[in-house]
C-alpha positions as CSV (number, residue, x, y, z in Angstrom):
1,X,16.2,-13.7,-0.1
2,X,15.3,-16.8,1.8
3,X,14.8,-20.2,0.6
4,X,11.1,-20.3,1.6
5,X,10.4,-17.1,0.1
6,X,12.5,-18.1,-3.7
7,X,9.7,-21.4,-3.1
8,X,6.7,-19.3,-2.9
9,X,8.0,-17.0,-5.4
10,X,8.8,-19.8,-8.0
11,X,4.7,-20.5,-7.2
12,X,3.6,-17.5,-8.3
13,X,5.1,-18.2,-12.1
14,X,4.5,-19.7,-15.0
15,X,6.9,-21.6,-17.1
16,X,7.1,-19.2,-19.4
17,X,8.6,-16.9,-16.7
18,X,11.1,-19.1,-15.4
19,X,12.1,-19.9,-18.9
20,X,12.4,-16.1,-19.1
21,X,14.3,-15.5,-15.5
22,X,16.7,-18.3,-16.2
23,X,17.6,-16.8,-19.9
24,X,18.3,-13.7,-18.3
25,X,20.1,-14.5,-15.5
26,X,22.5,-16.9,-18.2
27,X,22.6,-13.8,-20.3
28,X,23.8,-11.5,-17.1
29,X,24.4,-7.8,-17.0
30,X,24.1,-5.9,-20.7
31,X,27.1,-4.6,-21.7
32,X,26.4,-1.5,-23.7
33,X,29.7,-0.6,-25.7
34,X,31.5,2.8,-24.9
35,X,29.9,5.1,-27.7
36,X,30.3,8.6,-27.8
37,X,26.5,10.8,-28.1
38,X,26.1,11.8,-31.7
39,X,23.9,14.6,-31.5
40,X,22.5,17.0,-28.5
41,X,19.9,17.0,-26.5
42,X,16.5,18.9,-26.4
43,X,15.4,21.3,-24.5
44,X,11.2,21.6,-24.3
45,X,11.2,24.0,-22.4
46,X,10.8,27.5,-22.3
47,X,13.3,29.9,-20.8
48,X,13.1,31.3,-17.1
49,X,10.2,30.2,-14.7
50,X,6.5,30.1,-14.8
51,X,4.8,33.4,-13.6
52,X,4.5,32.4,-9.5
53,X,2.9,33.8,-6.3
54,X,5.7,35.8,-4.6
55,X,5.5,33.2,-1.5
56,X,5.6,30.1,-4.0
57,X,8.5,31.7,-5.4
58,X,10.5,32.9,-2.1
59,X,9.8,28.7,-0.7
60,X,11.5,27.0,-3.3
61,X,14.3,29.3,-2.8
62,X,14.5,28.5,0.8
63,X,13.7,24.4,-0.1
64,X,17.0,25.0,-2.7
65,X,18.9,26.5,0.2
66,X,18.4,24.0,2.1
67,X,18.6,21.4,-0.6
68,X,22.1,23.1,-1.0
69,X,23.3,22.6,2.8
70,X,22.4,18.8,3.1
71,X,18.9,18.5,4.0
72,X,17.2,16.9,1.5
73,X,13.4,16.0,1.7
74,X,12.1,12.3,1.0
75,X,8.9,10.6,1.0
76,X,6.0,12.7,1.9
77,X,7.0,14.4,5.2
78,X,10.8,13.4,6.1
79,X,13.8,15.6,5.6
80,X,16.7,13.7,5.5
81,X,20.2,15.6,6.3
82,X,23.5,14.0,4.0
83,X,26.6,15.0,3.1
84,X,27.4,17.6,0.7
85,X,28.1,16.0,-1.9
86,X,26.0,13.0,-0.9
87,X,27.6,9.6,-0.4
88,X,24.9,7.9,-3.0
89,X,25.6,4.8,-2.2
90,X,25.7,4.7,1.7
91,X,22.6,3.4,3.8
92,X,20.2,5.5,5.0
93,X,18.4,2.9,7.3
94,X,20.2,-0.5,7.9
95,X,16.7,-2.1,7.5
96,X,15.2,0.2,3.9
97,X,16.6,0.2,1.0
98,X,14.1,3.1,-0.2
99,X,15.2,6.1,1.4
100,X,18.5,5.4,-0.5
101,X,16.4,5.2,-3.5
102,X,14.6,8.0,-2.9
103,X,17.5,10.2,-2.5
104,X,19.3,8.9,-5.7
105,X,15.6,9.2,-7.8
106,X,17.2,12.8,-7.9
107,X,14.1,15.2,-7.0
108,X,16.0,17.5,-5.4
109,X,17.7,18.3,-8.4
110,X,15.1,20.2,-9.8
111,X,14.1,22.0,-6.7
112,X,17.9,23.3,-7.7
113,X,17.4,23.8,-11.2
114,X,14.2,25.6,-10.7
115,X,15.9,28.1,-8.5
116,X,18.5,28.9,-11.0
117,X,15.1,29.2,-13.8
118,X,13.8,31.3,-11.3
119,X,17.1,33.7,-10.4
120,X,19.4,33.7,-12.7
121,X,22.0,32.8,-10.5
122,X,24.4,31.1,-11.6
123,X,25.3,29.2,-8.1
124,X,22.2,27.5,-8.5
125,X,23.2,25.8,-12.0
126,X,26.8,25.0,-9.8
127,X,25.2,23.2,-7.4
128,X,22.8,21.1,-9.7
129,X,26.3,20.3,-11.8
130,X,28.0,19.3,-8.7
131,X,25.6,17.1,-7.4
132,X,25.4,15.1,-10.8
133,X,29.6,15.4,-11.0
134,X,29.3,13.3,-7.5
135,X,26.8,11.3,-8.6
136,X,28.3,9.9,-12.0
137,X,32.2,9.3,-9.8
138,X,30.3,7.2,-7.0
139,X,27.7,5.6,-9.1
140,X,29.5,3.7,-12.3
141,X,27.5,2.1,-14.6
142,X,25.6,-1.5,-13.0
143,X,28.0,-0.8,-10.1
144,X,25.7,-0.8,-6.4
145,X,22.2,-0.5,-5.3
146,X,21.0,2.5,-7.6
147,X,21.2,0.0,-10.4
148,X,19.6,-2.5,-9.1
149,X,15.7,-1.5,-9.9
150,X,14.7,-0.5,-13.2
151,X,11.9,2.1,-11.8
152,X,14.4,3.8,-10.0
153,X,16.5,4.1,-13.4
154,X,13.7,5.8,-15.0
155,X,12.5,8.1,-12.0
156,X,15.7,9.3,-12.1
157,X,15.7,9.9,-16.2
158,X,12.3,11.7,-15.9
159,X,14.3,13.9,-13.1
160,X,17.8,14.1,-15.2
161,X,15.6,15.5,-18.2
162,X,13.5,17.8,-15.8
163,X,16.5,19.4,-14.7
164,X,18.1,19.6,-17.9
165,X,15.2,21.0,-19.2
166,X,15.3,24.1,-17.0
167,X,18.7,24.9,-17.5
168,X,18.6,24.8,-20.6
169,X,21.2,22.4,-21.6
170,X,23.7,24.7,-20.1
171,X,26.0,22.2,-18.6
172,X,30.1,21.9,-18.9
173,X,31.3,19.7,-22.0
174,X,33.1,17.4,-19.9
175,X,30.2,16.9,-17.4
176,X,27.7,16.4,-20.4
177,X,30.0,14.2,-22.0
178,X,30.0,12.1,-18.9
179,X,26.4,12.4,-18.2
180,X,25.4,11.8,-21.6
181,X,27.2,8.3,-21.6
182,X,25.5,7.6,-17.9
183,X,22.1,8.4,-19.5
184,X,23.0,5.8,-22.4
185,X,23.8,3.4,-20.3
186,X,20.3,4.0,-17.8
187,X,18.9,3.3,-21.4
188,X,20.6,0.2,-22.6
189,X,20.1,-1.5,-18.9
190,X,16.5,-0.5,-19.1
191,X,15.3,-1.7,-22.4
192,X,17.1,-4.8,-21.8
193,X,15.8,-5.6,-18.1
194,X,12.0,-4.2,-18.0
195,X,9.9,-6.1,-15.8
196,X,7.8,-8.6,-17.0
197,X,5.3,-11.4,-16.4
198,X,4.1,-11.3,-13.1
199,X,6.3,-8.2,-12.3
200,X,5.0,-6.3,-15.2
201,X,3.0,-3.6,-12.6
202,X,3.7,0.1,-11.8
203,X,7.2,-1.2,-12.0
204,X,6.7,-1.5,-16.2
205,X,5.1,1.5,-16.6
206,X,7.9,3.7,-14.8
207,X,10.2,2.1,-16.6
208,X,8.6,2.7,-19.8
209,X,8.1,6.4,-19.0
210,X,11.9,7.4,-18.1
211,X,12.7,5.3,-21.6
212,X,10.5,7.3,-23.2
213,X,11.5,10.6,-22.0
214,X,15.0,10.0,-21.9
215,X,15.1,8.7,-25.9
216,X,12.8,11.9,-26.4
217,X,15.3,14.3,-24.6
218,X,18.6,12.9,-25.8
219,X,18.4,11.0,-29.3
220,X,22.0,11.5,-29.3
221,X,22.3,7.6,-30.4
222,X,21.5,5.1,-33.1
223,X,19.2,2.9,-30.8
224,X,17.5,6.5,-29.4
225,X,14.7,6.0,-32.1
226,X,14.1,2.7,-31.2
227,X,14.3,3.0,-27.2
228,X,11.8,6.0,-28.0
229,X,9.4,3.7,-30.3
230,X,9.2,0.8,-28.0
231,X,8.5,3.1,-24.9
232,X,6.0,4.8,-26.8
233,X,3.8,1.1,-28.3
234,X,3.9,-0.4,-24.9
235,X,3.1,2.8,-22.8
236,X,0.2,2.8,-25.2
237,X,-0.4,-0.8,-24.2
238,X,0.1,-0.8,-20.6
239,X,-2.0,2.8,-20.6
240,X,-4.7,-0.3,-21.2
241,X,-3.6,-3.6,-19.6
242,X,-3.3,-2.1,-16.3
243,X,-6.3,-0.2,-15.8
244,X,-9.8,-1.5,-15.4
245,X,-12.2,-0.1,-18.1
246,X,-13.6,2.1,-15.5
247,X,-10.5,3.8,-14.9
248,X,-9.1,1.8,-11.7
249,X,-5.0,1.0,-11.6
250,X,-5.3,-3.1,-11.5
251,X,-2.8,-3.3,-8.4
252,X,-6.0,-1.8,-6.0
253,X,-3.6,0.7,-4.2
254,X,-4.5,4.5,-4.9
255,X,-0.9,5.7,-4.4
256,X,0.0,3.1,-7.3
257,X,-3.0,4.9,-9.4
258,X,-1.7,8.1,-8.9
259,X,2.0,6.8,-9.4
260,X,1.1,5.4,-12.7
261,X,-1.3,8.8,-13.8
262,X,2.1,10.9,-12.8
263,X,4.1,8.7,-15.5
264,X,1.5,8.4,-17.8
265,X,0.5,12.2,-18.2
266,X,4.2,13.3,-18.5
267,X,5.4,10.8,-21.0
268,X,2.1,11.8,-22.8
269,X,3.4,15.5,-22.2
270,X,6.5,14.9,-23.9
271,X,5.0,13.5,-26.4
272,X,3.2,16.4,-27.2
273,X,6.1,19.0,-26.8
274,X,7.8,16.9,-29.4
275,X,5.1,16.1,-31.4
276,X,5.2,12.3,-31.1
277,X,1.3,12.3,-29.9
278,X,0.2,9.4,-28.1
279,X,-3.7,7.8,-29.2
280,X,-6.4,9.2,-28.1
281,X,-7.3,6.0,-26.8
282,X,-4.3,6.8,-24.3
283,X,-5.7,9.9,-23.0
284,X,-9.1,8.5,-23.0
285,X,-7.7,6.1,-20.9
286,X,-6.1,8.4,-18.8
287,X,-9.1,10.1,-18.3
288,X,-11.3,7.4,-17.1
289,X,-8.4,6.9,-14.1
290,X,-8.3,10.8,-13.2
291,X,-12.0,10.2,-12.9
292,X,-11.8,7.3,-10.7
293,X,-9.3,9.5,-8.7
294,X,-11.6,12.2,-8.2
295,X,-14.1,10.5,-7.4
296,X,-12.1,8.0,-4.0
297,X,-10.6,11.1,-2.9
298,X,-13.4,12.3,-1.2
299,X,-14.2,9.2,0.3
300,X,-10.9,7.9,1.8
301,X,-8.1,6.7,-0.3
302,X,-5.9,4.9,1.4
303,X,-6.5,1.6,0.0
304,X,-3.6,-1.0,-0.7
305,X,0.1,-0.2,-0.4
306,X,1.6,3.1,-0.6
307,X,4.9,4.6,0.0
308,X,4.6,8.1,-0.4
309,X,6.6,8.1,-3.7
310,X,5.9,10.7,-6.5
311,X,7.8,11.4,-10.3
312,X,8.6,14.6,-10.1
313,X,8.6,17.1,-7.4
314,X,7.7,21.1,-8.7
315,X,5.8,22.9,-6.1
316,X,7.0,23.7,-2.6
317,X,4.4,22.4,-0.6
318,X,5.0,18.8,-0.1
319,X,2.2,16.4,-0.7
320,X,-0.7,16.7,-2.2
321,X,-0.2,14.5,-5.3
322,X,-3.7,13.7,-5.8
323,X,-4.6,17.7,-6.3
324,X,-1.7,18.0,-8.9
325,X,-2.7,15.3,-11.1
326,X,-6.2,16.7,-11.2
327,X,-4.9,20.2,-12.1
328,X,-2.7,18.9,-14.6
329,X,-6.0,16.6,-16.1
330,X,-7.8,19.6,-16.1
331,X,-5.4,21.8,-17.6
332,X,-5.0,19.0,-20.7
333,X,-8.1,17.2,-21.0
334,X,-10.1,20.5,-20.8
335,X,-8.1,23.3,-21.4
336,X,-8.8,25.1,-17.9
337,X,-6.4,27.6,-16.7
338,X,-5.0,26.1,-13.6
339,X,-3.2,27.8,-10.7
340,X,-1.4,24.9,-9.4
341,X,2.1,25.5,-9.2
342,X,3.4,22.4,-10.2
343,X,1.1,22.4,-13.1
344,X,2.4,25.8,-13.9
345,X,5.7,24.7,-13.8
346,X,4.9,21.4,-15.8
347,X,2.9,23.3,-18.7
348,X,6.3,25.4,-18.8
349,X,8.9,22.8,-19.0
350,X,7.0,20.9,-21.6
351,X,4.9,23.5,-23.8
352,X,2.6,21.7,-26.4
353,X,-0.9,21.4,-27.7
354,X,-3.4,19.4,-25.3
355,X,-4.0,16.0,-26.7
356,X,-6.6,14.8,-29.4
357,X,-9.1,12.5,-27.1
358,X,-13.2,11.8,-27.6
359,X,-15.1,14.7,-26.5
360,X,-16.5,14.2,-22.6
361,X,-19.8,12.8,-22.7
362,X,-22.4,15.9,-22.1
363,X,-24.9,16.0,-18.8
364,X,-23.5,14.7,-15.6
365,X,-22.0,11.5,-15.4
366,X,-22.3,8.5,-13.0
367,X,-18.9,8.6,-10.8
368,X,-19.9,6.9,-8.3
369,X,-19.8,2.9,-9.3
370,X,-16.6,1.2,-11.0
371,X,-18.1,-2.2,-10.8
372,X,-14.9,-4.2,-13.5
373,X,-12.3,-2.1,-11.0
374,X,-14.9,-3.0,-7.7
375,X,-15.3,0.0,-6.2
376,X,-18.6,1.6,-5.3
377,X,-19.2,5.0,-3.5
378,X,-22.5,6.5,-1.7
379,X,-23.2,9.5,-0.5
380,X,-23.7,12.7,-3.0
381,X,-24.8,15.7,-0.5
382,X,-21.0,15.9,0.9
383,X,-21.9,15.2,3.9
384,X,-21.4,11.4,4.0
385,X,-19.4,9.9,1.2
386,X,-18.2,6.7,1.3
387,X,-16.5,3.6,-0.4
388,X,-17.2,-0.3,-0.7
389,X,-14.4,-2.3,-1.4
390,X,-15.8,-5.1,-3.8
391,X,-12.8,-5.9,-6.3
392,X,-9.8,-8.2,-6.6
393,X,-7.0,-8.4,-4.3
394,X,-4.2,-7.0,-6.9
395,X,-2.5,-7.7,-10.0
396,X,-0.9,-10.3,-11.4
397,X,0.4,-13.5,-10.1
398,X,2.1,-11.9,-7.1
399,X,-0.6,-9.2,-6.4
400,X,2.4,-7.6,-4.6
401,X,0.4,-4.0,-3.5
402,X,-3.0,-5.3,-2.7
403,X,-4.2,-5.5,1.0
404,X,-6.4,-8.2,2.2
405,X,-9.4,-6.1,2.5
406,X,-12.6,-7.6,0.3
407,X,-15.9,-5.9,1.5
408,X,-14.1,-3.4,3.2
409,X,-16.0,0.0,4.2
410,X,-14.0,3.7,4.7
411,X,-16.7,6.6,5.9
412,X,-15.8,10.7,5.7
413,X,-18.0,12.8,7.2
414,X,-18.0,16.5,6.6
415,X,-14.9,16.0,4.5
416,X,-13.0,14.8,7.9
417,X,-12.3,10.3,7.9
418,X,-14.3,8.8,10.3
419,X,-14.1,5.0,9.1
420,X,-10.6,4.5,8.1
421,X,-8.3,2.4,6.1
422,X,-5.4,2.3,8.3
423,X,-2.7,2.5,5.2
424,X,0.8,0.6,4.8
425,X,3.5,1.9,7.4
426,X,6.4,0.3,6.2
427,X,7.6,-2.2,3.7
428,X,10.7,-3.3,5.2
429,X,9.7,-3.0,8.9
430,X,9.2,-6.1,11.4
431,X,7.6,-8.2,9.5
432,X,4.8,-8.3,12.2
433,X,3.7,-4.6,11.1
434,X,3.9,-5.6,7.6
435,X,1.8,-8.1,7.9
436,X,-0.5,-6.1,9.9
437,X,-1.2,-3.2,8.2
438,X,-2.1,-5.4,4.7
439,X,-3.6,-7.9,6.6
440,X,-7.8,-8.3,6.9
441,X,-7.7,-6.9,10.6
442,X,-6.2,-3.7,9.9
443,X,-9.7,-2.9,7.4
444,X,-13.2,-2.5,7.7
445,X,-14.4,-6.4,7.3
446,X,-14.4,-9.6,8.5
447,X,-12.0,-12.1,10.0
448,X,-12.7,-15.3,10.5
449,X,-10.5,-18.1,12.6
450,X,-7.9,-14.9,12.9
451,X,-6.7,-15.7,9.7
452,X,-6.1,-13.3,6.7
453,X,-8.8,-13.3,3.7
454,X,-5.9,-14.2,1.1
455,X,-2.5,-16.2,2.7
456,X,0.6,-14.4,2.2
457,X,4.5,-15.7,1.1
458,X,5.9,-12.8,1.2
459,X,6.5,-9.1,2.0
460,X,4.7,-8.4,-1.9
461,X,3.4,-11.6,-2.7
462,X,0.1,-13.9,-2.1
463,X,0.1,-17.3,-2.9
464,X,-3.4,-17.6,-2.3
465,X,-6.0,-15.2,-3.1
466,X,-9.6,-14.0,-2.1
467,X,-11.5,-13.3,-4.8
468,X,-14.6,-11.0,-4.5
469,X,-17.9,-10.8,-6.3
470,X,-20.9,-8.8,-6.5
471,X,-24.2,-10.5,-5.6
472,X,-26.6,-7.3,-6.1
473,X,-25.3,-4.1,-7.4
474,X,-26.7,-0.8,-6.0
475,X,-28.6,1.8,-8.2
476,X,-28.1,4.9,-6.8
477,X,-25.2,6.7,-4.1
478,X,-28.4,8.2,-2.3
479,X,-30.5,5.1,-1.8
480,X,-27.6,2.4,-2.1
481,X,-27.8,-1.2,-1.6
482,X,-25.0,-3.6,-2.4
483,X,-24.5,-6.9,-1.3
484,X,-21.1,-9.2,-2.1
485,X,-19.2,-11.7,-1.2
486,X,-15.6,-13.7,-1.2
487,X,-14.2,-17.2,-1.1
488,X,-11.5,-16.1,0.9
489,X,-12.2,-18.4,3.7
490,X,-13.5,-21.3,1.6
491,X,-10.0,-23.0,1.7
492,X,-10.7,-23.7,5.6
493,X,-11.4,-27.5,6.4
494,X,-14.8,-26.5,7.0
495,X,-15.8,-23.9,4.5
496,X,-17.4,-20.2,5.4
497,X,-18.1,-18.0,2.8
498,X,-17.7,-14.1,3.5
499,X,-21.4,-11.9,2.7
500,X,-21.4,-8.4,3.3
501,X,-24.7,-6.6,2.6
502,X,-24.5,-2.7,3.1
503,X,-27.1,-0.5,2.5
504,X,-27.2,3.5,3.0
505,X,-29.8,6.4,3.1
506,X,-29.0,9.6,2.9
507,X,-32.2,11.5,4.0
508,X,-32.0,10.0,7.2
509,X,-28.3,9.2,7.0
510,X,-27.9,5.6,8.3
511,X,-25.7,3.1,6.9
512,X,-26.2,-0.4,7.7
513,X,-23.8,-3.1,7.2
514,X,-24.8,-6.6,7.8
515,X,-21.9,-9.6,7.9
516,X,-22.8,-12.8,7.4
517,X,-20.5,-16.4,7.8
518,X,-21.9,-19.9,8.0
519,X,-20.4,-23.0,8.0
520,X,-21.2,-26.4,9.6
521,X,-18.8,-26.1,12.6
522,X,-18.1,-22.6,15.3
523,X,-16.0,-20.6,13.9
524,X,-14.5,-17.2,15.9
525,X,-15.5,-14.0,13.6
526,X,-14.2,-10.7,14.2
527,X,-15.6,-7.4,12.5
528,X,-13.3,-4.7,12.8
529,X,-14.5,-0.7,12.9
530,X,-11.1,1.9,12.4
531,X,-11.8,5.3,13.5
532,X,-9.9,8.2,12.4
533,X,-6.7,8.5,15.2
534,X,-8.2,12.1,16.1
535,X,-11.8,10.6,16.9
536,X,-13.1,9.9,20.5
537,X,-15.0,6.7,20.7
538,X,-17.2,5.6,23.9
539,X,-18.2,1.9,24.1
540,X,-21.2,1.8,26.5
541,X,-22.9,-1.9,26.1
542,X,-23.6,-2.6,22.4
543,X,-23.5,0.8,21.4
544,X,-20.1,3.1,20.1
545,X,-20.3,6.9,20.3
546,X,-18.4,9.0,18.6
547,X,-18.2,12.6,18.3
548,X,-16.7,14.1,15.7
549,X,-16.1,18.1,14.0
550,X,-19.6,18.7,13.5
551,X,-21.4,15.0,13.8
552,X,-22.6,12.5,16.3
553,X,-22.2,8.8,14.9
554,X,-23.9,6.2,16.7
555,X,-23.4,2.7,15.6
556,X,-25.6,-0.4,17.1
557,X,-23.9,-4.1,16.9
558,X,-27.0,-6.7,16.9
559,X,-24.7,-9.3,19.0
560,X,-21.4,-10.2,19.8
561,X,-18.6,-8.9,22.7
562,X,-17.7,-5.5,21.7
563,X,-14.1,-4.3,23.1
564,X,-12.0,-1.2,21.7
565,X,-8.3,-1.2,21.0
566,X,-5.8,1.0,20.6
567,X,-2.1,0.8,19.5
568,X,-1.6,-2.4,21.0
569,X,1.6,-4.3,19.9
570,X,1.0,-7.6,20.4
571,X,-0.1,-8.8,18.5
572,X,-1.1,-5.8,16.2
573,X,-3.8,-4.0,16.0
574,X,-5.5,-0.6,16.1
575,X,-3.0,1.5,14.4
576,X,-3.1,4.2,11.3
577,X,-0.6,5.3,9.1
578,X,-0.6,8.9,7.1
579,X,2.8,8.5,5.8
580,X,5.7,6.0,4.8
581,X,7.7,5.0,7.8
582,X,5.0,6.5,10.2
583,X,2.5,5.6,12.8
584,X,0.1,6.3,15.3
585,X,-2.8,4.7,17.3
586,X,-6.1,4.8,16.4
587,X,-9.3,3.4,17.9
588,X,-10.7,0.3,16.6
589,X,-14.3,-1.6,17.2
590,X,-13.8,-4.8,17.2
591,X,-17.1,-7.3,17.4
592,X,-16.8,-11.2,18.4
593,X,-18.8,-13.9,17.8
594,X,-18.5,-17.7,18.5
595,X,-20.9,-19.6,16.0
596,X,-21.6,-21.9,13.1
597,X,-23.9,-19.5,11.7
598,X,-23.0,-15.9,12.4
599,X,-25.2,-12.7,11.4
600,X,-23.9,-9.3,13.5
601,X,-25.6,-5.7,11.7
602,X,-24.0,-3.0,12.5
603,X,-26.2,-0.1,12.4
604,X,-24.7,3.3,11.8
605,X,-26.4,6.7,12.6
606,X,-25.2,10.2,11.8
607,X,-26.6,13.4,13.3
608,X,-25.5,17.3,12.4
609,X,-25.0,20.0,14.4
C-alpha cells in the first residue's frame, strides 16, 4: 500500500465510508469469546455418490490420488505440487497472494471427500481429516494471510460444509470440536467485517453465501439463527442491487457473473434442502442472469477481469464453469434431468424441491439486447454471433473489475473467436501488463492521444470513468444497427467525443463499424482489431485477410496506416489471455489517423466454405 494509491483510494469514498473505515479500524479485530458448539451439525445430503459414468467416476479417483500425494490443482489449468500436509501459510508466488488463497479456499477437499462418498474407503475420509487437522494447527483464528479477505473465509465455509456434507458428519470428536470452534470463529469475523460501500461487489455476495451456509450447516450457536437471518435478507438484497434488470452482474466482468450465479444458486440450494426458501423474486433474479449467461457465451465472454476462480469444484474435468451453472439452472428453474456431473453431484449433496419462481414467459424470448446492463448481441443463424459493448465501466465507486473497453466489438464465427477480448492475465503482475490487458488498447475500440478511455489509480480502482450511452438502439440481431457513444475523452484540453456506429446483415454477412472523433485540434486515434491467437492475418494495403476453420473474413479500413502487432512488449500490445497467470500473442489490427476530425469504417466481410 502506497501513499499515492491510500490518496486515490480515499477519492473513491464518501464520508460516510471513511466514517465507517475509521470506526472499524478503532474497533480492531472481533474477539469472539471461546464457546463450546451447542448442538450438531446437518448433513443435507444423501448417503454414497450420485449414479456416475464409469470414467467420471475412475477421474476423480485419480484427481484424489493425486490430491493425496501433493499436487493440488488451482485456477483453471495449473497444478500446483505442496507439501503433504500443506504449509498454509507459505507463499506460493513472492509476487500473488492468490494462489495461497486458492489453495487454502479448500477445493481439494472435496475432490477427497467425494472419493471416500464414492468408495467407501475409509483412507479417503483420513486424508480429508488430516488436511483440516493441519489446517486448524497452522492457521489460528485472525492469525496470517487466510484471514485476511472475507471471500476467502466464506469460499472456504461453502467447501468445509461440502465436505462435511459427503462424509456425513463422520469426523473425530476432538477434530470436530476444534473445527467447530474454527467455523465459529470464520462466522463471527465475517458478520462483523463484510464489505461494504464501495467494496460491497462480488466480494459481499461471497461473503454472504459462506454465512449463510455455514449458519445453515452448523447452528450449533446462539448467534447461528441470526448469522443465518442476516445472510439470508441481504443475499435477497444483493440478488437485486448487483444485477441489472436484464440479468447483467453490475461489475461488467463475466467471470464475476458467473462467480456471483455459483454463490447465489447454492445458498438458494441450501435454502431449499433446509426449507428456508429464498423469494421468488430471488430466483427470478437469478434467472434473468443465467439468461444473460447463455446468451454472451456464444459470442465471446471474456469481458472485464477474471481470475479463473470458482465455489465449488465437483466434476473432474476442470473448467467449464459457464456449462455447470446452466445445467444446474436448468435442472432448478425447469426441472430438466441434467447429466452434468457436477450438477449430479450438487442435486445429491443438497436434495430439495426446485424453487417457487414466476412461470417463464411462453413463445421465444428476445436474448439478444440487455440495453440497462449495455450489452447487445447480433447474429441468430450461428454462424456469426456477436457482442457490442455499450454499458458502464463497473460498479461502484472503485469499479475495481471493469476494463476500459466502451464500444468494444468481440466476433465468433462458426462457434470458433475471431474478434477477441484479450482477457485479464494477471492481477499482481508488472504493473505494465496489468494496465495493459484492462486498458482501451487491449479491446476492440478506440484510443485517442494513447490514453485509456477511463484513468486508472490503481491495480482495481478508476478515479475517473467513461461513461457510455446509447444514441440509437438496434431492432433486430439479423438486421442490427446501433450507434453509441462515450465521454471518456471529453476530459482532454480539447474535447473529443467517442461515436461508434455498427451495423450488421446477416444474409449477406457484413458487419460494418464506423468510428468517429472530432475535436477542434489533431488528435492521434488508434482503432484496434484482436484476432483470435490461432488466426492467420495478411495485411496487404488497406485490406486484412484472414482465414479461419471454415470462413474467409475480409475487412476494408476507409483510411488511416494499417500495421499488425504481435506480442510486442514494449510497450504492450497484441497479446490474449485464456487463463489466470497465462499468456500468449495474438494478432492485432491496428488503424492510425492524425486529424481534427477523424471518420475510419471498417468494413467486415465473411464468406463460407
Amino acid at each position: 500500500m502506497t501513499p499515492r494509491w491510500l490518496f486515490n483510494r480515499l477519492r473513491c469514498m464518501s464520508m460516510a465510508e471513511v466514517a465507517h473505515r475509521a470506526g472499524r479500524a478503532v474497533a480492531g479485530k472481533p474477539r469472539p469469546r471461546a464457546l463450546p458448539a451447542q448442538g450438531e451439525g446437518v448433513v443435507f445430503a444423501q448417503t454414497g455418490a450420485p449414479v456416475l459414468a464409469v470414467a467420471e467416476r475412475a477421474a476423480l479417483l485419480e484427481h484424489a490420488a493425486a490430491i493425496g500425494a501433493g499436487r493440488i490443482p488451482l485456477f483453471a489449468s495449473h497444478t500446483t505440487q505442496v507439501d503433504t500436509p500443506p504449509r498454509w501459510n507459505a507463499p506460493l508466488d513472492p509476487h500473488d497472494i492468490k494462489p495461497l488463497w486458492e489453495l487454502n479456499r479448500h477445493l481439494h477437499l472435496v475432490t477427497l471427500a467425494q472419493a471416500w462418498a464414492i468408495t467407501g474407503d475409509v483412507r479417503w475420509r483420513d486424508s480429508v481429516c488430516a488436511q483440516w487437522q493441519s489446517w486448524l494447527e497452522q492457521c489460528p483464528p485472525q492469525q496470517g494471510p487466510n484471514w485476511k479477505s472475507g471471500l476467502e473465509l466464506g469460499i472456504r465455509l461453502i467447501n468445509w460444509s461440502l465436505a462435511w456434507n459427503l462424509l456425513q458428519g463422520e469426523i473425530d470428536g476432538q477434530l470436530q470440536t476444534a473445527l467447530l470452534a474454527s467455523i465459529r470463529s470464520h462466522c463471527t469475523v465475517t458478520a462483523a467485517r463484510l464489505s461494504r460501500h464501495s467494496s460491497a461487489n462480488n466480494h459481499l455476495i461471497g461473503e454472504l453465501a459462506g454465512l449463510y451456509v455455514a449458519a445453515s450447516t452448523w447452528p450449533c450457536w446462539p448467534e447461528a439463527s441470526a448469522w443465518r437471518a442476516l445472510a439470508h435478507r441481504e443475499l435477497e438484497n444483493e440478488a437485486q442491487r448487483q444485477f441489472s434488470t436484464d440479468g447483467v452482474h453490475r461489475e461488467q466482468a463475466f467471470a464475476y457473473q458467473l462467480f456471483c450465479c455459483e454463490f447465489l444458486l447454492l445458498a438458494g440450494m441450501v435454502g431449499q434442502a433446509g426449507r428456508r426458501p429464498f423469494s421468488a423474486r430471488y430466483w427470478d433474479g437469478l434467472r434473468r442472469a443465467v439468461d444473460f449467461i447463455r446468451a454472451a457465451v456464444g459470442a465471446g465472454s471474456n469481458i472485464g477481469d477474471a481470475d479463473d476462480g470458482c465455489v465449488w469444484r465437483l466434476q473432474a474435468a476442470r473448467g467449464g464453469q459457464a456449462a455447470q451453472v446452466l445445467a444446474l439452472a436448468d435442472a432448478l428453474f425447469d426441472g430438466a434431468i441434467v447429466g452434468h456431473p457436477g450438477v449430479c453431484w450438487l442435486r445429491h449433496l443438497l436434495p430439495g424441491p426446485r424453487p417457487e419462481m414466476a412461470p417463464a414467459p411462453a413463445g421465444p424470448q428476445a436474448k439478444w439486447a440487455f440495453p440497462d446492463g449495455g450489452y447487445f448481441l447480433f447474429g441468430t443463424q450461428g454462424k456469426v454471433q456477436g457482442m457490442v459493448d455499450c454499458g458502464p465501466l463497473g460498479y461502484l465507486g472503485i469499479a475495481a473489475h471493469g476494463h476500459a473497453d466502451a464500444l468494444a466489438l468481440t466476433l465468433t464465427i462458426n462457434g470458433a473467436p475471431c474478434l477477441v477480448d484479450p482477457g485479464t492475465y494477471a492481477y499482481w503482475c508488472d504493473g505494465r501488463w496489468r494496465n495493459y490487458f484492462r486498458g482501451t488498447s487491449a479491446h476492440n475500440t478506440m484510443r485517442v492521444d494513447g490514453l485509456d478511455q477511463s484513468v486508472g489509480g490503481g491495480r482495481f480502482l478508476w478515479l475517473r470513468k467513461a461513461s457510455a450511452r446509447i444514441d440509437a438502439m438496434p431492432a433486430s440481431p439479423d438486421r442490427f444497427v446501433l450507434r453509441g457513444s462515450h465521454d471518456g475523452y471529453m476530459r482532454l484540453p480539447d474535447p473529443v467525443r467517442h461515436v461508434r456506429s455498427v451495423s450488421f446483415d446477416e444474409a449477406s454477412s457484413t458487419l460494418v463499424v464506423v468510428d468517429q472523433a472530432t475535436g477542434a485540434a489533431v488528435h492521434r486515434t488508434e482503432v484496434f482489431w484482436h484476432f483470435a491467437p490461432e488466426l492467420a492475418v495478411q495485411l496487404a494495403g488497406q485490406m486484412v485477410t484472414v482465414i479461419g476453420p471454415g470462413y474467409t473474413l475480409m475487412l476494408q479500413a476507409s483510411c488511416g496506416k494499417l500495421d499488425l502487432v504481435r506480442g510486442a512488449d514494449y510497450p504492450p500490445l497484441g497479446w490474449y489471455s485464456h487463463a489466470y497467470n497465462v499468456k500468449e500473442p495474438c494478432t492485432v489490427l491496428r488503424i492510425v489517423n492524425e486529424s481534427s476530425d477523424v471518420r475510419v469504417e471498417s468494413r467486415i466481410t465473411m464468406t463460407f466454405s
